[in-house]
Each structure stands twice: as structure tokens, then as C-alpha cells.
C-alpha positions as a printed NumPy array, in Angstrom:
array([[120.287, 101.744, 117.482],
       [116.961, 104.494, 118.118],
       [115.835, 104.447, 121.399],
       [112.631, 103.196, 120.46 ],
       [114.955,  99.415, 119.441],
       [115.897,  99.271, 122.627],
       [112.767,  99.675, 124.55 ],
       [111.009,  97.316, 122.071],
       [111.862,  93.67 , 121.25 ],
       [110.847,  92.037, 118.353],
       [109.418,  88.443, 119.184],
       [110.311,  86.608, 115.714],
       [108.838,  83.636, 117.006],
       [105.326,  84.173, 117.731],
       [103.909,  86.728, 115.158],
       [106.329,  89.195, 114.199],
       [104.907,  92.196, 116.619],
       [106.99 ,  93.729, 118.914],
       [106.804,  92.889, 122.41 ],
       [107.11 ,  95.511, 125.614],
       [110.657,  94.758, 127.132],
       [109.806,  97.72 , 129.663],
       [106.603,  99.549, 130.396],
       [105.835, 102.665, 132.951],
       [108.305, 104.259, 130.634],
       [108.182, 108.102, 129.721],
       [108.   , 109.57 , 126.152],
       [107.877, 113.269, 125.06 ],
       [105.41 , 113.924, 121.874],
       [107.986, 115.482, 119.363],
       [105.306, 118.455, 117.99 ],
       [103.942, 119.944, 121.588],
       [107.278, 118.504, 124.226],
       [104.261, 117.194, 125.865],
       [105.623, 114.081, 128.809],
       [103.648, 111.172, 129.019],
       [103.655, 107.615, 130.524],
       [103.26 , 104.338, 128.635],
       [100.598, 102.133, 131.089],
       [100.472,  99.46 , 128.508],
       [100.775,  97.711, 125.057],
       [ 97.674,  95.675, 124.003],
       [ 96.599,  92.985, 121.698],
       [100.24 ,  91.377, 121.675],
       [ 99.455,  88.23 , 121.459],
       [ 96.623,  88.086, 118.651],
       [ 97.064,  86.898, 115.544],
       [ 94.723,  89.031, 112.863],
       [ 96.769,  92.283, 113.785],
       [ 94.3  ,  93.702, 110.922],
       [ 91.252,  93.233, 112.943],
       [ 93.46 ,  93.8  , 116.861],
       [ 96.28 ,  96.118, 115.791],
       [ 98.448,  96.693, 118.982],
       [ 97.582,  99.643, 120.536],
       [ 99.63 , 102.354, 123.117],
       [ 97.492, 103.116, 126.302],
       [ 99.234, 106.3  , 127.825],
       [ 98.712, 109.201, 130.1  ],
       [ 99.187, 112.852, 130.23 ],
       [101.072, 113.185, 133.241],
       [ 99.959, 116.56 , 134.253],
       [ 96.67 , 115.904, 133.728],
       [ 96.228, 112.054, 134.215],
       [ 94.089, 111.616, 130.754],
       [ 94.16 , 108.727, 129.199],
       [ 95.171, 107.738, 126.1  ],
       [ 95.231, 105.159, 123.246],
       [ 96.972, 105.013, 120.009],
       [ 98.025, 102.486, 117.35 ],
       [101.473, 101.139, 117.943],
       [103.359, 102.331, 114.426],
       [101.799, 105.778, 115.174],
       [103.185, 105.914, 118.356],
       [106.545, 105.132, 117.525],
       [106.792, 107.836, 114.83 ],
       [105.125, 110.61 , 117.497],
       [107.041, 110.132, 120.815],
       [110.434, 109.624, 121.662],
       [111.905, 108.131, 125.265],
       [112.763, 110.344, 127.94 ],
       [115.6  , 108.832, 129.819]])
């Protein structure tokens, strides 16, 4: 199982989106080695996931910027530091 399956649950029931099972969590961006800190997932409870995709809000941690990107682009750019 990747590391990204076993931070993420998939929540069958409600709309097929995966759920946070743990947040505060650190990820390295595979191109730059960059470290950064997942504050949040959002829109995980809406429905039209074409007009409220889920969304990553995360931070530089060196510089405290804030970030946001779409869920499935997330997942293919980071990977867990654990």
C-alpha cells in the first residue's frame, strides 16, 4: 500500500472522496525536496465535486506561505515524510 493509502481513507458511503484520516502531516514536493505541512482538506463533504473539487491548504514551512491545491494534484506532487 503507497503512503498516500494510508494517510487517506476512502469514505464509500457518502460520495466517494477521500476523507483526511490525519492532518498536520508533512509531505516533501518530489521536483524541488521542498517540506511542507498539510493544515487542511476542504470541500469534503459537498456533493458537485465539479463545481467544489477538494482542495489541499498547505504551508511552506520555512517560510510559512500558504498554499492551496486540488486534491488529485496533490497526491501525484508530494509524498509523506514520516
Amino acid at each position: 500500500m503507497m503512503i498516500m493509502e494510508k494517510l487517506f481513507k476512502v469514505n464509500k458511503a457518502e460520495n466517494d472522496l477521500p476523507t483526511p484520516s490525519v492532518v498536520h502531516k508533512f509531505f516533501k514536493h518530489v521536483k524541488t525536496g521542498n517540506v511542507y505541512e498539510m493544515l487542511m482538506i476542504t470541500n469534503t463533504t459537498c456533493k458537485d465535486t465539479t463545481k467544489f473539487p477538494q482542495t489541499v491548504v498547505y504551508k511552506d514551512v520555512e517560510t510559512d506561505k500558504l498554499y492551496s491545491r486540488p486534491f488529485d494534484k496533490f497526491v501525484s506532487k508530494f509524498e509523506a515524510v514520516i
